[in-house]
N, C-alpha and C positions, 0 to 999 in steps of 0.2 A: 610539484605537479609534473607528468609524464608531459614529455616535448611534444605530441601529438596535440591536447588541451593545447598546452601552452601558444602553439601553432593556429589555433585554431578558431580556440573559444574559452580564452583566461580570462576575459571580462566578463563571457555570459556565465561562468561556472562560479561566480562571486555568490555566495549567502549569507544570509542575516546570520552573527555570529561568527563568521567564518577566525574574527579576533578576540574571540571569546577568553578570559582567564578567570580560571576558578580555581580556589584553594584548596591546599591539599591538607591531609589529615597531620603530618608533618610539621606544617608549618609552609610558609612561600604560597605561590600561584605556579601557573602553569598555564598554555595557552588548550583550551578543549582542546579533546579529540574527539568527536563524535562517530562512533560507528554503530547508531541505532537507528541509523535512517529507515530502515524497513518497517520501523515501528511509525515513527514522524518525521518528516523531514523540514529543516526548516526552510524559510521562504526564500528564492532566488532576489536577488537582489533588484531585477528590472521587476519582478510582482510586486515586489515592497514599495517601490517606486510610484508603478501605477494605483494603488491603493491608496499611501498619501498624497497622488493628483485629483482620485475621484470623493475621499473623505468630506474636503469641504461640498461637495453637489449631493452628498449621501442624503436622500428621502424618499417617498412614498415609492413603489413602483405598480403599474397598471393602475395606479388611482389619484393622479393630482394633476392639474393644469401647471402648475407653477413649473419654472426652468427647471428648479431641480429634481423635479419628480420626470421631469423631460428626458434632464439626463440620466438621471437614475434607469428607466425605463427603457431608453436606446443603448444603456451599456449591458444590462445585464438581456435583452435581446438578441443583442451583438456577441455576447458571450458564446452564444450556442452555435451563432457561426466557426466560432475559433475553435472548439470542440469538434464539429464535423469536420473540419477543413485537416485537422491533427489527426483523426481517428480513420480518414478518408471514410465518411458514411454511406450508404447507399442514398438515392433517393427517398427508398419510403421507408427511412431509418429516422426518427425525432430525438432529439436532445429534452433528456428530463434532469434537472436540477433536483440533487437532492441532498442529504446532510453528511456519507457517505460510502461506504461501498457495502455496508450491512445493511444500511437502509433500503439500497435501490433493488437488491438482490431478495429483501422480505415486500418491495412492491413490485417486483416480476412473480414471483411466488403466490405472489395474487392472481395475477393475470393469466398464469399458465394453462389453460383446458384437459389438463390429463396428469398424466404421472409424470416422475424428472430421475433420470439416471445419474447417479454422485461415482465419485470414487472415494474411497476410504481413507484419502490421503488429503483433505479439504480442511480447510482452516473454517474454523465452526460457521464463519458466515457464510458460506457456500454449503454448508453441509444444513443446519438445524431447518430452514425456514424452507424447505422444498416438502418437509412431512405433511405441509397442508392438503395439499392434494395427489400426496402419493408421493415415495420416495423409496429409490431401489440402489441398494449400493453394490457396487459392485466392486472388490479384493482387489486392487493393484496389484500387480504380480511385479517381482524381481525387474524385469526388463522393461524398458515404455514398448517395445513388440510386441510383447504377449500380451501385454497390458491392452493394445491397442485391438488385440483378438480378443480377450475376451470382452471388451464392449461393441465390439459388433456381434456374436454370440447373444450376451444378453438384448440387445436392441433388434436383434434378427426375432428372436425365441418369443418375445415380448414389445410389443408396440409400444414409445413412449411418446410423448409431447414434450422431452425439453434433455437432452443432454447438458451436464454442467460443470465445467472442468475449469482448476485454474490455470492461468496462461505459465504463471513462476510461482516452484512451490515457495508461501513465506515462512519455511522454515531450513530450505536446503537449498532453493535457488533454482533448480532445474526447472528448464523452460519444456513446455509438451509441443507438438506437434499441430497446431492449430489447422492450420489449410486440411490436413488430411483426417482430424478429428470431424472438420467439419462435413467432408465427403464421407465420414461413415455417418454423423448424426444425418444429411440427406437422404444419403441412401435407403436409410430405415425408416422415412418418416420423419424423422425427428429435426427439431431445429438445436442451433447451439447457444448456450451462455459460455463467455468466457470472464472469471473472473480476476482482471485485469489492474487490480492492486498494487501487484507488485513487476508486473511485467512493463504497465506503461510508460513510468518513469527511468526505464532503463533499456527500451528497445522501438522503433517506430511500427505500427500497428495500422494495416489497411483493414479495414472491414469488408469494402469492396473485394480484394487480392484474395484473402481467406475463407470468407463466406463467412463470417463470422456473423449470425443473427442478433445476439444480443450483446451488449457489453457492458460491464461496472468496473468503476475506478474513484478513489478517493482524491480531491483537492489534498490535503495533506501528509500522501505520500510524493503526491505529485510534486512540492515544492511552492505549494500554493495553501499552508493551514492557515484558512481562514475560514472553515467550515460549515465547505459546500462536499458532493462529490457530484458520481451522474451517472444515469444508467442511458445509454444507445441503444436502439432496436428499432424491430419492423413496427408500425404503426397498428397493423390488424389488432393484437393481442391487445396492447396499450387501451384501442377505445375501446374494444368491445368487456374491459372488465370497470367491474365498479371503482371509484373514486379512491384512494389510495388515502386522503383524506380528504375529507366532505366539508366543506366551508367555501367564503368566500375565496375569487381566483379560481375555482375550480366549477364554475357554472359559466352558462350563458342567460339563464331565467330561473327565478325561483317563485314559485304561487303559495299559497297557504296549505295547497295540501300534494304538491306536486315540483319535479325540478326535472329543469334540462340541463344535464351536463356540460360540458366544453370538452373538447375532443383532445387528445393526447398533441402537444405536451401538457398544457396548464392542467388538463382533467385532474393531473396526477399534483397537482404543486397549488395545494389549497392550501392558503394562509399568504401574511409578507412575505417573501423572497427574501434569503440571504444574496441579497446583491453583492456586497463588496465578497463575499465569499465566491460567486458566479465568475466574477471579474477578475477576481483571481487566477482561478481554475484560468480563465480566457489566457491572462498575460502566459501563465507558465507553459501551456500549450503551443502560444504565439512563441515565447521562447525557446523550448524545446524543438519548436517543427524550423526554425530558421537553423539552428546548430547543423554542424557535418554530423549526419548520423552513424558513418562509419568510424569518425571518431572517438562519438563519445564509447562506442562499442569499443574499442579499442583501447580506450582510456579504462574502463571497468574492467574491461578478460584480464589487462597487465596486471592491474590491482588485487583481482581476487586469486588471479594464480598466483601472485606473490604471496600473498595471505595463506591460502591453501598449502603453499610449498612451505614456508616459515614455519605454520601447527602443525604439519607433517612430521618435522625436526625436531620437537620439544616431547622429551620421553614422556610418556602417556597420555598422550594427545591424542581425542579419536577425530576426524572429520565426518559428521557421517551425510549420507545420500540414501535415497532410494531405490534410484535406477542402478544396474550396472551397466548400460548400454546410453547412458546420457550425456551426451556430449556439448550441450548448449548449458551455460547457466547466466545467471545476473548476479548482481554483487551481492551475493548471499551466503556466509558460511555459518554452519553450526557447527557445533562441537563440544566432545567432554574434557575433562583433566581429571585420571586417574586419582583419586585419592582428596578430591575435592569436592565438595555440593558448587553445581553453579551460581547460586547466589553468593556464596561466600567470592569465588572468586571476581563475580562481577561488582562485589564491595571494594573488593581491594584493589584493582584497576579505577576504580570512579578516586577513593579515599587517596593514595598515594602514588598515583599516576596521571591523575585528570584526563582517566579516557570512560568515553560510557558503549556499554554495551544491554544486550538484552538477556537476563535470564529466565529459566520458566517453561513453559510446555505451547507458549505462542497460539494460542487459540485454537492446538491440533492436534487434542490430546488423543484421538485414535491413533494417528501417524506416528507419535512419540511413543507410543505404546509400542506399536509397532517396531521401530525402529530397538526396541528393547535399555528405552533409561526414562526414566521417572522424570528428567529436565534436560536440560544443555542449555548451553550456551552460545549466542548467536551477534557475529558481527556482520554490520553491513556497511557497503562501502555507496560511493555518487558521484556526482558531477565535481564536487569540492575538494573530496577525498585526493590525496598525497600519499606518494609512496614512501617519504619518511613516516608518516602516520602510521602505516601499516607496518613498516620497520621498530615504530615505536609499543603499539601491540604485541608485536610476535616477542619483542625483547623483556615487555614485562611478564609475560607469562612463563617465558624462559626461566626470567627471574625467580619466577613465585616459585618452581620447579626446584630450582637450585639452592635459594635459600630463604625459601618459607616468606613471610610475610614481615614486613617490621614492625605492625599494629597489631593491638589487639580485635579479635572479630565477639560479635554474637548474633545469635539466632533469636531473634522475638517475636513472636506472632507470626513465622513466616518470614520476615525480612532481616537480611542480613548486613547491619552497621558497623561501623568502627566502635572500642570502645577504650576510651570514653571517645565521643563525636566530637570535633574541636571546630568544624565546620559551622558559617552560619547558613544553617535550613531554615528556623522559621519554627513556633512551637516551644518545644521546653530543650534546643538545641544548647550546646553550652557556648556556641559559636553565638545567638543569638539570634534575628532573625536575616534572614537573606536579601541582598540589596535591594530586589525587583519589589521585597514587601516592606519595602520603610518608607 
């Protein structure tokens, strides 16, 4: 771990797993490496904590006398404080709980009164669920400059109701410009969604500072899977649209041929509450907003530049980006290997190295398109991540480069394993089934 953490914040940066050993195709174990935090991360160790404190009071919330619907009821209220207080929200900004960051962003989509400007570079859940009531895309260009001209251009030429941009692409990392995104979506009318996925968990975010009108983010990117997320915003939009889902929780009266709503948040949070998933979210944010924030900043850039510099060195290794003018990212690297499909290689990293990464088109297949390769491959780094870790990535890929693989691979349906599979997954494995399922 970089002496800055180490300095700093080595106990808060502890995760579930962080002693993990999984077996290799070979033969032996090996301690994980996990660099697919962008996909999930696992839970920080003080969440895990608070969750087996609140387990034994887990019951009813908004609906029981009893103590532990009591405290069910004041923690997962209390939640939404820990949320505003992390996210710095405006006043008439509400915390809505919801499953996570796809969800909250198809019940903004609801509420929106007009059309929603995307950019072409959107991980599908910022991009599909805005066609309800209009959606205008508009070409990211080479540079976030020009980029940033032509969304004023189309927002000048065309009135919208909702700018919609992510804060860090989750496929390349680059973080956009939010404060000055959000002075062109005013300028125009418009207000802003930022979708905050993958930027939350790796950067501190005022709403207040930025102007930032709405915002979505997952519990388990955050460090908190226990599956909640949450959409922030201005309240107007929220009550004045229909129920997001219609049931109990999300009323104040209901007649036989007639209901009164409850006004945002609950409007939107019909049915039980994922409490311990709430409480979650709460703790990792309580943990997050106490750490030196320039730390852990500091802690990720050392990581992913090493990372970035390491696959720069391995003959046909592409890294790619978007921008060429982008100079902020979070611990996000993608990339190809000449002469490789990325699945294959992310088999043979998990099967004889016990590191996991992510292969695939990441839920951005315009971008990928774009970017001109059918997949890649994508490591991420976080709070727990070591720089021997990432010493130990760049060295197996080295490897696979210099002398091929020592297993055999195949292609089946799409997915690429060892073969024969000697590992126990679970199923018709030859390993048998896997600890977690026996």
């Amino acid at each position: 771990m970089t002496a800055v953490v180490d300095q700093t914040c080595a106990a808060f940066a502890r995760v579930s797993g962080d002693d993990l050993r999984v077996p290799l195709v070979q033969g032996g174990t090996t301690t994980y490496a996990n660099f697919d935090l962008a996909a999930s991360a696992p839970a920080l160790a003080t969440v895990a904590d608070r969750i087996q404190h609140l387990l034994p009071y887990y019951a009813s919330v908004h609906r029981g006398a009893g103590y532990a619907s009591r405290i069910s009821t004041e923690c997962y209220e209390a939640a939404r404080g820990s949320v505003a207080r992390f996210l710095d929200a405006g006043d008439d900004q509400v915390v809505v709980f919801t499953r996570n960051t796809t969800d909250s962003l198809n019940l903004l989509a609801g509420c929106v009164p007009g059309e929603t400007v995307v950019l072409d570079i959107e991980h599908h859940a910022n991009f599909l669920p805005w066609t309800r009531h209009g959606r205008r895309v508009v070409r990211a260009a080479d540079t976030i400059e020009e980029t940033l001209r032509r969304l004023v251009a189309e927002l000048c030429a065309r009135p919208a109701a909702l700018l919609a941009v992510t804060g860090a692409s989750n496929v390349t990392g680059e973080v956009l410009p939010l404060r000055r995104l959000a002075e062109i979506a005013h300028q125009c009318g418009a207000r802003l969604l930022v979708d905050a996925a993958q930027l939350a968990p790796h950067r501190r975010i005022s709403l207040r500072d930025t102007g930032i009108d709405y915002l979505a983010c997952s519990g388990h990117k955050l460090y908190a899977p226990f599956g909640a997320g949450v959409l922030v915003g201005r309240r107007d939009w929220l009550d004045a649209a229909e129920p997001y889902l219609a049931g109990g929780g999300a009323v104040r009266e209901v007649g036989v041929s007639d209901v009164a709503w409850a006004s945002a948040p609950q409007r939107h949070e019909g049915g039980s509450p994922n409490v311990l998933g709430a409480a979650a979210i709460a703790a990792a944010c309580d943990a997050l907003g106490a750490v030196d924030a320039e730390a852990l900043v500091a802690h990720e850039r050392q990581l992913t530049e090493r990372l970035r510099a390491g696959l720069a060195g391995v003959p046909g290794c592409r890294v790619l980006r978007v921008f060429a003018d982008s100079s902020d990212c979070v611990g996000i690297v993608a990339f190809t290997l000449d002469g490789y499909e990325p699945g294959h290689v992310a088999a043979y990293l998990s099967a004889e190295h016990g590191i996991g990464v992510r292969d695939g088109r990441f839920c951005a297949h315009p971008l990928l398109a774009r970017l001109g390769v059918a997949a890649a491959l994508r490591a991420s780094v976080g709070v727990s991540t070591t720089s021997e870790q990432v010493d130990r990535l760049v060295g197996a890929v080295a490897r696979l480069v210099e002398r091929g693989t020592a297993w055999n691979y195949a292609c089946t349906g799409g997915l690429w394993s060892p073969s024969p599979e000697t590992r126990p997954l679970g199923g018709d494995s030859a390993g048998g089934a896997a600890p977690c399922l026996r």
